[in-house]
KESETI-899140 format. One line per field, with one value per residue (C-alpha): residue number from 1; y, x, z. Coordinates in steps of 0.001 Angstrom, whole numbers, plus 500000, padded with zeros to 6 digits. Example, Ala and Ser with C-alpha at 12.3 -4.5 7.8 and 13.67 -1.06 7.14 Angstrom:
BEGIN
num [1,2]
yy [495500,498940]
xx [512300,513670]
zz [507800,507140]
***
This chain:
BEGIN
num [1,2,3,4,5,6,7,8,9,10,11,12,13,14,15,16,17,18,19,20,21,22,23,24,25,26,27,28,29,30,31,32,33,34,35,36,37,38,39,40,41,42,43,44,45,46,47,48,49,50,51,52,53,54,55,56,57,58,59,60,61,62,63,64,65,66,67,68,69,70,71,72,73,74,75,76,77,78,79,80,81,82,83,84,85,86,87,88,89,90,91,92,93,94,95,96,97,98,99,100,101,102,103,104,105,106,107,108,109,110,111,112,113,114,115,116,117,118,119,120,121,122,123,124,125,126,127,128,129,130,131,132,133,134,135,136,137,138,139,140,141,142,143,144,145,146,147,148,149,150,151,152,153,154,155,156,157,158,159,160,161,162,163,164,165,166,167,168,169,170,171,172,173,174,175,176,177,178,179,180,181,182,183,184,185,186,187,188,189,190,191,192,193,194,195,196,197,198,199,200,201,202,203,204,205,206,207,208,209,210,211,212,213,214,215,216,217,218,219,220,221,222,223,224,225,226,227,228,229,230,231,232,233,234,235,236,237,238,239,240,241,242,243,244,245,246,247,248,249,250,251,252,253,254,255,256,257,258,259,260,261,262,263,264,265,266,267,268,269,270,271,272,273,274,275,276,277,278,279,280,281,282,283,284,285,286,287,288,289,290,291,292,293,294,295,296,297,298,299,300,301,302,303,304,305,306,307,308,309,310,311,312,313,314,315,316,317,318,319,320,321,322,323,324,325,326,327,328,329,330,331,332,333,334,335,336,337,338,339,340,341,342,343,344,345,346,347,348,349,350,351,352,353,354,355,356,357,358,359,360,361,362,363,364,365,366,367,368,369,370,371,372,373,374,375,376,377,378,379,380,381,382,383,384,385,386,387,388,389,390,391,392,393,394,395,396,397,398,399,400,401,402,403,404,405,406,407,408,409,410,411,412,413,414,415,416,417,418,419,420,421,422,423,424,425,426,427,428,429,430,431,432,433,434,435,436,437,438,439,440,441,442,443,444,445,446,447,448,449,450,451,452,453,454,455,456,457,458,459,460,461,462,463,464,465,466,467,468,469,470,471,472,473,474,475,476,477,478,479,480,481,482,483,484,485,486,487,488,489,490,491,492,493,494,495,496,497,498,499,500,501,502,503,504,505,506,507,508,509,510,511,512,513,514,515,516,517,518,519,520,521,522,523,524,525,526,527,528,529,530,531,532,533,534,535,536,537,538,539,540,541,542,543,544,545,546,547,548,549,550,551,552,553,554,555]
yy [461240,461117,459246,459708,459636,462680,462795,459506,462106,464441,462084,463981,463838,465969,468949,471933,474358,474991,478125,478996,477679,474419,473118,473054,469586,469414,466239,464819,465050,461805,462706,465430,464183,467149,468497,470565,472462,471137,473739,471564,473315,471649,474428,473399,470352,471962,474683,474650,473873,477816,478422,475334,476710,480035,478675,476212,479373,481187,478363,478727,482086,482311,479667,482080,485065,483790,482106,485396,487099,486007,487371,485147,486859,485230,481429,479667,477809,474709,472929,472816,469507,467766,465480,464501,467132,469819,472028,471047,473573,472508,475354,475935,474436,477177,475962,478276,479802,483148,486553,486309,482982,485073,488222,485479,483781,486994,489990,492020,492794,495318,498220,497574,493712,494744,497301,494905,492201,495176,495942,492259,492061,495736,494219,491258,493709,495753,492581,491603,495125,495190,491455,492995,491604,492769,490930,492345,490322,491785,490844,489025,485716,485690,486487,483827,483903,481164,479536,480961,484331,484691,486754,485526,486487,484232,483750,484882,483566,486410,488294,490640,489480,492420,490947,488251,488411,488692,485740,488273,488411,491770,493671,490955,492299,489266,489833,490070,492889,494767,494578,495979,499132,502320,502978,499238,499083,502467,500316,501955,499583,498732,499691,499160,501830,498997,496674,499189,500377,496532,496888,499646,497631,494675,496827,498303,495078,493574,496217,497022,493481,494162,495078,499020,498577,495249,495518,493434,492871,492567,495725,497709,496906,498515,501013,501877,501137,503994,506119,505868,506666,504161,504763,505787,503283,503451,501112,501827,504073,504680,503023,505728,507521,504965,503501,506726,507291,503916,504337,507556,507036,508747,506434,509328,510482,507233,506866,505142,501676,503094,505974,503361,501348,504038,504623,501512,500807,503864,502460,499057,501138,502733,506153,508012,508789,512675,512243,510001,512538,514822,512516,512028,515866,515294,512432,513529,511010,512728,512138,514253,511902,508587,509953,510523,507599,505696,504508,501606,500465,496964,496895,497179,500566,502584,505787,506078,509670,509567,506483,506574,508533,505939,504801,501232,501346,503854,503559,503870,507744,509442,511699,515288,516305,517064,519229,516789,516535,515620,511998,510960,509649,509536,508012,505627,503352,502688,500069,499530,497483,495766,494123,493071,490194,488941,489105,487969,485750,485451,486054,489568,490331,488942,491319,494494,493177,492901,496732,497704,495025,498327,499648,502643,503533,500639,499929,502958,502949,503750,506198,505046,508063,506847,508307,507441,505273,502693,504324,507779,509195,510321,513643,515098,516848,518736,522102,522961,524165,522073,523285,521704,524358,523861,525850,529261,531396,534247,532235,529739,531879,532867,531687,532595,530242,527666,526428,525386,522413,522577,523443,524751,523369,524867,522448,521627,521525,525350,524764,525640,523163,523105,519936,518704,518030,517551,513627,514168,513047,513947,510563,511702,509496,512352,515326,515056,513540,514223,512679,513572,510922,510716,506935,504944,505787,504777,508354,510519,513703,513799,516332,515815,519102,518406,521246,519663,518129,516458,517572,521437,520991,519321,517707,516075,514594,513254,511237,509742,508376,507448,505451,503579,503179,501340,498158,498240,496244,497916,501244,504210,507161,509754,512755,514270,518239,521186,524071,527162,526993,529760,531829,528746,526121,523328,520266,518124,513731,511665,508268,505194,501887,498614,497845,494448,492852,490963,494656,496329,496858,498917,496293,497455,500539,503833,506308,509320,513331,515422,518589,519366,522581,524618,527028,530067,529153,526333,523800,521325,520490,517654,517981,514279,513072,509549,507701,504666,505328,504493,508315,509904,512649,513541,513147,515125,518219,518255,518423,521555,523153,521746,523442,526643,527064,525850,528112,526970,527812,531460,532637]
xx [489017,485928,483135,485127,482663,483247,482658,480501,477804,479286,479996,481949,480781,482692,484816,482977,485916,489321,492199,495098,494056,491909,488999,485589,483134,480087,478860,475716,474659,473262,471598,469483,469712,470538,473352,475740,479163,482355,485369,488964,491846,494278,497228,497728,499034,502127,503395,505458,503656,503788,502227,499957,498425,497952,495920,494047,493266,491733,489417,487816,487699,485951,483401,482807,482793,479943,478322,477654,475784,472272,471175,470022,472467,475782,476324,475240,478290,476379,479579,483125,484919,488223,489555,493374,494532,492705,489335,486782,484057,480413,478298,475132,475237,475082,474515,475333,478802,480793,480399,484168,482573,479897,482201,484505,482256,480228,482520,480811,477478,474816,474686,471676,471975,475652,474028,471310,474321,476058,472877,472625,476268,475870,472864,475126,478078,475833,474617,478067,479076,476280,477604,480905,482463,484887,484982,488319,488405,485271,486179,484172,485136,483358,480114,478251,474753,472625,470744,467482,468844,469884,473436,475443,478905,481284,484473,484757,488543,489786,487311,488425,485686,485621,486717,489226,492822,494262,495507,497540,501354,502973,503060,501001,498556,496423,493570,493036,495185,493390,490704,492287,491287,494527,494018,495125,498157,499389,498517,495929,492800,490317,486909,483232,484740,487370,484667,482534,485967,486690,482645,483194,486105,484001,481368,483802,485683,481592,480690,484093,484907,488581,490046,490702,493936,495242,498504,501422,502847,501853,504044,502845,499298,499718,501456,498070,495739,497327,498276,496305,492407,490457,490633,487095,484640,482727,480326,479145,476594,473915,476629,478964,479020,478319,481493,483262,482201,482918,486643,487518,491137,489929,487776,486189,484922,482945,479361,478392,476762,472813,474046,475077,472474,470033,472494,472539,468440,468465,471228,469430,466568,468636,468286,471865,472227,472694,473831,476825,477127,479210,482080,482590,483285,485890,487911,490832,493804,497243,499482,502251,502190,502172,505221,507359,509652,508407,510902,510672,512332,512383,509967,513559,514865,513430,514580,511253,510185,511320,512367,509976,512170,514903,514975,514435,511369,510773,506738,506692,506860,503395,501858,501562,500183,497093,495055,494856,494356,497654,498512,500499,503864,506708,504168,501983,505242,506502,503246,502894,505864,505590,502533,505105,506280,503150,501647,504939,506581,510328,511990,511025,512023,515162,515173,514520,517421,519764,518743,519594,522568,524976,522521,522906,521448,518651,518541,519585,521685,525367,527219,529192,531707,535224,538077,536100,537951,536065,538055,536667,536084,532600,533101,536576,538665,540345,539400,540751,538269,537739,538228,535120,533571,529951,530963,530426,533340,531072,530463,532932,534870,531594,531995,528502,527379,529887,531741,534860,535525,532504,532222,529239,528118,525830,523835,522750,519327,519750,519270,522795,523676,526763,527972,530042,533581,534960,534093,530578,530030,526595,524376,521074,518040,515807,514535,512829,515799,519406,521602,524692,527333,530756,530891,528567,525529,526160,524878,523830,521627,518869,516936,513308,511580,508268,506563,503169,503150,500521,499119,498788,500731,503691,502540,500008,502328,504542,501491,501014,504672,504537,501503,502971,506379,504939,505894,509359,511140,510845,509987,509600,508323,510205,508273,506147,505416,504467,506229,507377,511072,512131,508937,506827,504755,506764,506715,509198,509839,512225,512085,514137,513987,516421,517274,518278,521191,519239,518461,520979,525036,524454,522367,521579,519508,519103,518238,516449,515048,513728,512202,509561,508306,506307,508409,507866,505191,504112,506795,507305,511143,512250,515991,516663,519908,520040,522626,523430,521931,525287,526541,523754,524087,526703,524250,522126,524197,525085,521622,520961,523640,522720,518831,520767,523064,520579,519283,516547,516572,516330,512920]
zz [495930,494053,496231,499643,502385,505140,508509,507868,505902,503026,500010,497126,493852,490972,491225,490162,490658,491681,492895,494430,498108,497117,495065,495640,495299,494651,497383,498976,502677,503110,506265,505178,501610,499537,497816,499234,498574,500202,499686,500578,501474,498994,499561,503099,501485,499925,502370,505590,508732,510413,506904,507111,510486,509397,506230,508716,510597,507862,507008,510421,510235,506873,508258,511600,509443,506786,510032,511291,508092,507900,504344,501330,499131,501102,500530,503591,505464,506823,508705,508668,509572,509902,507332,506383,508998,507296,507460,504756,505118,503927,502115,500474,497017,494174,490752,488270,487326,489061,487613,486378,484140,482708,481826,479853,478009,477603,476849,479188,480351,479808,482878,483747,484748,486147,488274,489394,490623,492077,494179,495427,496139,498131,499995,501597,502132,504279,506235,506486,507684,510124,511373,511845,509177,506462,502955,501953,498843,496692,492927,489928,491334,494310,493384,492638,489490,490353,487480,489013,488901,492639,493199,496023,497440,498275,499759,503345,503177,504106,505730,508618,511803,515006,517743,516313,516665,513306,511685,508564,508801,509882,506691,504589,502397,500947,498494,494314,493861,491569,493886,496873,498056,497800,501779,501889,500085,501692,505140,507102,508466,505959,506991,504771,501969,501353,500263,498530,496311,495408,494073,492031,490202,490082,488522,486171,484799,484599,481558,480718,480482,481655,485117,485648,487422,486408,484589,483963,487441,490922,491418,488584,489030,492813,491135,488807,492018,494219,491557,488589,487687,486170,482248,480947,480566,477237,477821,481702,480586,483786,486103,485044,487696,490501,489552,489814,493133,494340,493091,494977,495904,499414,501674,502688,499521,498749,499291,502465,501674,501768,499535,496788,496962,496062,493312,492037,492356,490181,487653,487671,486239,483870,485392,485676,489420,489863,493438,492015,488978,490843,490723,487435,487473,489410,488731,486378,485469,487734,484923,486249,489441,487382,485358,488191,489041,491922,494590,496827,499895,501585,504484,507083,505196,508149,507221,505340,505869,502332,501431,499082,496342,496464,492383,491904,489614,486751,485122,481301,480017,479805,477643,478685,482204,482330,485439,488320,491797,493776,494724,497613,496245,498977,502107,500283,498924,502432,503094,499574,499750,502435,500690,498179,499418,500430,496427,494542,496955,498037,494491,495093,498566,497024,493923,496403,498214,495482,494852,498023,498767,498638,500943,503504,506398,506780,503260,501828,498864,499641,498697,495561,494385,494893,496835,500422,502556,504531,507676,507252,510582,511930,512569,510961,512832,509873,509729,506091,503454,500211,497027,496093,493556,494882,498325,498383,498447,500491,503345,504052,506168,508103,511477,512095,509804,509082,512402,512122,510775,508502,505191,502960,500035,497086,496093,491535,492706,494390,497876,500425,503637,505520,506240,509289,507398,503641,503194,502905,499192,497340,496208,494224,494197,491866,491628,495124,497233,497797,500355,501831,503687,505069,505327,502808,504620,508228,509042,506220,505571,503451,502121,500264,498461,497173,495034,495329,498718,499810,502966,504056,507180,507783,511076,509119,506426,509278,511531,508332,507689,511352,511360,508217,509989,513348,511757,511489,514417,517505,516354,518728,517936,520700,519621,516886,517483,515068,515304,513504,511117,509650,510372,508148,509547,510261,512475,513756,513998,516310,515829,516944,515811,515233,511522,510486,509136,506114,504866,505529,505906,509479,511720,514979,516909,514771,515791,512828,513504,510840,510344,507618,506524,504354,502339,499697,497566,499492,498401,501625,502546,504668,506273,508107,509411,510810,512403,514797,518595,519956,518900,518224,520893,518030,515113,516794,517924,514159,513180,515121,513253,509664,510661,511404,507982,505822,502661,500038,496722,496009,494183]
***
């Protein structure tokens, strides 16, 4: 391909670099006689055509998007044309090598020049922001140190533009993932914070010379990005605490763009910024939260109010906990996965689905004691009490509290439920979740205790599951209300959506309520029954009565 002519102008001359989506030339424009930068799009050449056309439509959008910024520290797209069926898009010429060169050949870099490239890269995120425009994909590779000392970022490939319909897959995350912001992966909207987190990580791996969150997977490096603090850096010195700042799990914590820059003009001077010094204070590493075992569910296992604690993935132990803020584990890993598939590709959509291929109630594991025929009806008629030890011998012949036909049932973990007949059977996920099913998780109970929940009000907690949950197949959310349980703060979720028969055993319209509330001592409990919408006027005259008879743990 060397010495192709395009477009009767751009003659290529030597490859000067090369990725995942395609290779960049260096070539000639024999018009205006100078050299330019041709980037060709050699991945549309190998992927099916719906795939082709969304790649094709992220080359034009990463030509608009750069189009748009007018500052000399973003590479300048001069044209994009058609060769071979594919966008080749024609860019200001950089010589010099990427930031991600100069770290490898380098080991790292001194604060000061890091916190100089920072500043420049800052300066053409704010232009960009100011444009409209979202990077989304800030990370050593794209930024650009031109042999006369320039900084430039690069790489609009995936930039988010206002006003453009989005060209990203339901439930795609795309992006370095290591680089990508928490908010991101626990799918809300990126905003300019995004960009300014996926600085501070470029900033760190610069004078660290190693990524802060990369790890050994796709998974467990998302795992370490939502859940995990940066380790220390011992050689950040000045940039300390900009870095910090910049890598506040909370969006809202981070500096705004002018902040940082005044930061990082101070850094670049070797001054330690006392506005950023607060943060350092306050970043601790949760250690409790990253020992827990971390549950996933396949982006159709809709019954993800707590989905979250279902067991497929279990982090290595961790040394003792040490004082941390809290960390959001059941609500972030509903969007986390659902970037999954997107970063490892279809052998993992097909290991989550061999996890759950004994699945429940939209991808819920089943139930798996024996003695449960498949026949076992809905809601038993048989009024005879078990001899199941875990009842309670002082209230199973309350009428008041256990209607007939019911039975109660004393749950290990402490908490009491009465349950509508004898073939519910326990399944336990961990110390967070319990479920309770008569038929293999067709319909099921499930109730979530969290001693450190998240959020100080229920109502909150559940607008956040909801907003994750809008992208499951014609989800509806029926109503979402605070109100008072039990004389606690409480709030209650009904939800219907349609789960699908590639994740799950139970196809077809569900239909889901739960109430959450704040108990003694603040711990937060969710009780959830779900079922199929064909009898849920059943499921949900049952879960009136399971509200009524249930006790938490004494103490």
């Amino acid at each position: 391909m060397q010495g192709l002519l395009l477009a009767d102008r751009y003659r290529l001359v030597d490859a000067i670099g090369s990725g995942g989506m395609g290779r960049v030339w260096r070539a000639h424009d024999e018009v205006l006689h100078r050299p330019v930068a041709i980037k060709e799009l050699t991945a549309a050449l190998y992927v099916t055509e719906s795939d082709r056309s969304v790649l094709l439509a992220r080359t034009h959008a990463e030509a608009r998007a750069a189009a748009r910024i007018n500052h000399s520290a973003v590479v300048t797209v001069h044209d994009v044309l058609e060769y071979d069926n594919r966008p080749w898009i024609v860019m200001e010429l950089v010589e010099g090598g990427s930031l991600a060169d100069a770290i490898k050949e380098r080991g790292r870099l001194e604060p000061a020049e890091a916190a100089r490239i920072g500043l420049w890269v800052l300066r053409a995120l704010r232009a960009a922001h100011s444009a409209g425009v979202l990077h989304r994909d800030v990370k050593p590779g794209n930024v650009l140190l031109s042999a006369d000392g320039r900084v430039l970022l690069t790489d609009f490939g995936i930039a988010q533009v206002e006003g453009d319909t989005t060209i990203t897959r339901t439930g795609e995350i795309v992006g370095s993932v290591d680089y990508i912001a928490p908010e991101r992966l626990q799918g809300h909207d990126p905003g300019p914070a995004s960009d300014l987190w996926g600085l501070g990580a470029t900033l760190y791996t610069a004078v660290e010379g190693a990524s802060p969150f990369r790890r050994t997977s796709p998974l467990t490096t998302m795992q370490a990005v939502v859940g995990e603090e940066a380790p220390p850096p011992r050689f950040a010195g000045a940039l300390e605490p900009v870095m910090a700042a910049l890598l506040c799990k909370d969006p809202a914590q981070r500096p705004d763009a002018a902040q940082a820059e005044q930061m990082l003009a101070e850094a670049a001077e070797g001054r330690r910024p006392k506005a950023a010094q607060e943060y350092v204070a306050t970043r601790h590493v949760d250690l409790s939260a990253a020992g827990d075992t971390i549950g996933l569910a396949h982006p159709g296992q809709a019954d993800a109010s707590r989905t979250a604690d279902s067991t497929l993935y279990q982090l290595a132990p961790q040394p003792a906990p040490q004082p941390a803020p809290r960390t959001r584990r059941r609500g972030r890993m509903v969007a986390l996965v659902l970037a999954l598939a997107a970063l490892v590709g279809g052998a993992g959509a097909v290991v989550l689905n061999q996890f759950g291929k004994h699945g429940g109630a939209a991808g819920t594991p089943a139930v798996v004691e024996s003695g449960v025929p498949a026949s076992t009806p809905w809601q038993s008629p048989d009024t005879r009490q078990s001899p199941d030890t875990r009842q309670s011998p002082d209230t199973r012949q309350s009428p008041s509290t256990v209607p007939d036909g019911w039975v109660r049932v004393d749950d290990p973990a402490g908490f009491s439920l009465v349950l509508p007949g004898e073939q519910w059977k326990r399944k336990v996920f961990d110390s967070h979740q319990t479920d309770y099913s008569p038929d293999g998780g067709r319909h099921f109970i499930r109730i979530a205790v969290d001693r450190a929940p998240d959020y100080d009000e229920p109502y909150q907690h559940q607008l956040d599951l909801d907003r994750q949950l809008r992208r499951l197949v014609d989800y509806k959310r029926l109503s979402l209300k605070a109100n008072i349980y039990r004389d606690h703060s409480g709030s209650r979720w009904d939800y219907t959506w349609t789960a699908l028969a590639k994740d799950t055993p139970f196809p077809g319209p569900r239909h889901a309520v739960e109430e959450t509330y704040l108990g003694r001592d603040g711990v937060e409990y969710a009780l959830y029954m779900s079922g199929p919408e064909a009898d849920w006027e059943t499921t949900r005259a049952q879960f009136d009565v399971v509200l009524r008879g249930w006790r938490q743990p004494a103490g």
